[in-house]
C-alpha positions in Angstrom: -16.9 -8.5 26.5 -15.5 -6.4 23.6 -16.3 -6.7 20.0 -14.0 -5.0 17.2 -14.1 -5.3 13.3 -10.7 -6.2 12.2 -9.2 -4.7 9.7 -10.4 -5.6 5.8 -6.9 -7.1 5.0 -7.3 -9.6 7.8 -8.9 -13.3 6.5 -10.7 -15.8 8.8 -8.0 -17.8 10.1 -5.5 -15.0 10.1 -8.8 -13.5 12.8 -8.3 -16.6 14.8 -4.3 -16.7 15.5 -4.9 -13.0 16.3 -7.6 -14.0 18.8 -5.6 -16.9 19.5 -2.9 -14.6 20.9 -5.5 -12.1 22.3 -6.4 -15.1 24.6 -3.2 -16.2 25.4 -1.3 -12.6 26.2 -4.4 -11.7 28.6 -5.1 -15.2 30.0 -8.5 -16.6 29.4 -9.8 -19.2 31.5 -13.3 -19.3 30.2 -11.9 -19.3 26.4 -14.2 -16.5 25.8 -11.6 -15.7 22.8 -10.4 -18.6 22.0 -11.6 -19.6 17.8 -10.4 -22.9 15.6 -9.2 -21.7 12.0 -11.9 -23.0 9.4 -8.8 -23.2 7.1 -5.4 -23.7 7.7 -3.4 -21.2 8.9 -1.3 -19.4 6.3 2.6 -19.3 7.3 4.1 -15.5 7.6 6.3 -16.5 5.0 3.7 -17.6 2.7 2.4 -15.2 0.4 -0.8 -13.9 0.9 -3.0 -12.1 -2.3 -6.6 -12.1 -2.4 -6.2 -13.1 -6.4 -5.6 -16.6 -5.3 -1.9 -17.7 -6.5 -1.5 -15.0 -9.1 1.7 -12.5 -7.8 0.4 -9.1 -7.7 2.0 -5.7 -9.3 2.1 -3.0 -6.8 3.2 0.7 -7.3 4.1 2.3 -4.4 4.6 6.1 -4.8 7.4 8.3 -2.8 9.6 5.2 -3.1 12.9 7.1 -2.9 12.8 7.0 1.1 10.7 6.8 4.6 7.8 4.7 4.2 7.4 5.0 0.9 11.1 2.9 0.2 10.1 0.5 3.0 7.1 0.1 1.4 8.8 -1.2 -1.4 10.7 -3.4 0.7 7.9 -4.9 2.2 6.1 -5.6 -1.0 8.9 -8.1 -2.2 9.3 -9.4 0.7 5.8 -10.3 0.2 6.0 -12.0 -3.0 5.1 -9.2 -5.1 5.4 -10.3 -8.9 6.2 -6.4 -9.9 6.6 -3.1 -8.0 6.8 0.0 -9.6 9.1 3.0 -8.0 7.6 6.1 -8.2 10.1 8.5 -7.9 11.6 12.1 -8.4 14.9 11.4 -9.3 16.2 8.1 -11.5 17.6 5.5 -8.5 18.6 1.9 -9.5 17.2 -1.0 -7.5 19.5 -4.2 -6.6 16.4 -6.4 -7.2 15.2 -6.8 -10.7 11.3 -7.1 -9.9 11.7 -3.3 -9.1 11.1 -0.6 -11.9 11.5 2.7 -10.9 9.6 4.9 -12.6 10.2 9.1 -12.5 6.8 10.4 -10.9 6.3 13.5 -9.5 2.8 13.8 -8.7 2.2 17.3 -8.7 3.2 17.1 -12.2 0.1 15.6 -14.7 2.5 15.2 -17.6 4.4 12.7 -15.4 1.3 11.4 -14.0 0.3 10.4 -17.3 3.4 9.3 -18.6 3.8 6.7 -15.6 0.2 5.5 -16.1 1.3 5.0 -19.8 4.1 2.6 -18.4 1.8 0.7 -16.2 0.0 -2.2 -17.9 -1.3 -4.5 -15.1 -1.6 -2.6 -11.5 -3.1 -4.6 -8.5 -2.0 -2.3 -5.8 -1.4 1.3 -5.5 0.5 2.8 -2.5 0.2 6.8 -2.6 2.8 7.3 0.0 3.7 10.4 -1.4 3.1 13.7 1.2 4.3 16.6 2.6 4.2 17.9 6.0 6.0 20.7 6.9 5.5 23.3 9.8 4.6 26.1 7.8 1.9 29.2 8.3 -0.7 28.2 6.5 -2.0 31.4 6.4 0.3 31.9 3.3 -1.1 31.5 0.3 1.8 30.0 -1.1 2.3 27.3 1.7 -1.1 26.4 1.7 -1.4 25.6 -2.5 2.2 23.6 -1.9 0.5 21.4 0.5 -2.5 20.8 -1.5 -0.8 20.6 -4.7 0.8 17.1 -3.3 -1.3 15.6 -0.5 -4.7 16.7 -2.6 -3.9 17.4 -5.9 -1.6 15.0 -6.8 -3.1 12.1 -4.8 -6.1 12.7 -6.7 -4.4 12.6 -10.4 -2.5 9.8 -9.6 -5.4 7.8 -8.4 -7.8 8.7 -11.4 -4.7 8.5 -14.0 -4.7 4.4 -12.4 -7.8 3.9 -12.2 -8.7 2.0 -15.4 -5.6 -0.4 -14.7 -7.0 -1.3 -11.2 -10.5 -1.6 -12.2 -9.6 -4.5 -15.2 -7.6 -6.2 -11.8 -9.9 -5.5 -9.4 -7.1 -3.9 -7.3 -7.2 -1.6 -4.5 -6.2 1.7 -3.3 -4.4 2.7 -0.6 -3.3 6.2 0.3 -1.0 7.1 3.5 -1.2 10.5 4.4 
C-alpha cells in the first residue's frame, strides 16, 4: 500500500475525489482507496479561498507572458477579487479586475514603488526568471542570473511582506 502527503493547497474532500479517482482509474476491488467527503464536495467552478468567502488579491509577477500571463488567467478564472500585473512594459488588460503594474524586479526603486501601490495582497506569484544557456563561468552571466531569480525574488518578497502578513497570505515562487 502507498502513502503520500498531498499537496498543502488540497482540502479534505478535494483528498477524497482525488482518491476517489485513484480508485477508480486503477480498479480497486477491496476499496483500499476508496474515502466519503466529510464535507461536500466543492464544484471546479466554485471558488475556492482559504479566507472563507472573502475574494482574494493576487499579484502575479512576469505577467506579460509564459506562465506568468497564464497565471493571471488562471487567477480570474478562479474568482480572484484583484490581480495585480507585474510587468516591464505598460500592457492593457480586457478585464477590469486586472491592474498592471510596471515591475522590474531587479530594479528596488520599482520594487518599492509597486509595493507602495499594493494595499491588500493575499497571494504573491514570483513567476519572474531567467534561464538562458549561458557560461556561467562569466562573471557577467552569472550576476544577470542572480540579479533576477535571487536578487530580485528576494526584494520583491521582503518589499510584500508586511501586506501579506496583515492578510495572512502566502508565497509562492516558480523558478
Amino acid at each position: 500500500m502507498r502513502f503520500f502527503a498531498p499537496p498543502p493547497w488540497v482540502g479534505r474532500s478535494e483528498l477524497a475525489v482525488l482518491t476517489n479517482r485513484l480508485a477508480a482509474t486503477r480498479g480497486d476491488p477491496a476499496g483500499l482507496y476508496r474515502q466519503t467527503p466529510t464535507r461536500g464536495v466543492r464544484k471546479p467552478s466554485e471558488p475556492r479561498s482559504r479566507h472563507g468567502n472573502r475574494r482574494q488579491t493576487v499579484l502575479v509577477t512576469g505577467a506579460s507572458r509564459g506562465i506568468g500571463r497564464a497565471l493571471v488567467a488562471e487567477a480570474l478564472a478562479r474568482g480572484a477579487a484583484r490581480v495585480y500585473a507585474g510587468l516591464r512594459q505598460p500592457l492593457e488588460h480586457p478585464d477590469e479586475r486586472v491592474t498592471p503594474l510596471i515591475l522590474d524586479i531587479t530594479s528596488p526603486e520599482q520594487v518599492r514603488e509597486a509595493a507602495s501601490q499594493v494595499q491588500s495582497l493575499d497571494i504573491l506569484v514570483n513567476s519572474t526568471g531567467v534561464f538562458l544557456f549561458d557560461d556561467l563561468s562569466d562573471r557577467a552571466a552569472l550576476e544577470g542570473h542572480l540579479a533576477v531569480n535571487l536578487c530580485g525574488t528576494y526584494d520583491v518578497v521582503q518589499a510584500f511582506l508586511p501586506a501579506l502578513t496583515r492578510s495572512g497570505g502566502a508565497i509562492v515562487i516558480i523558478g
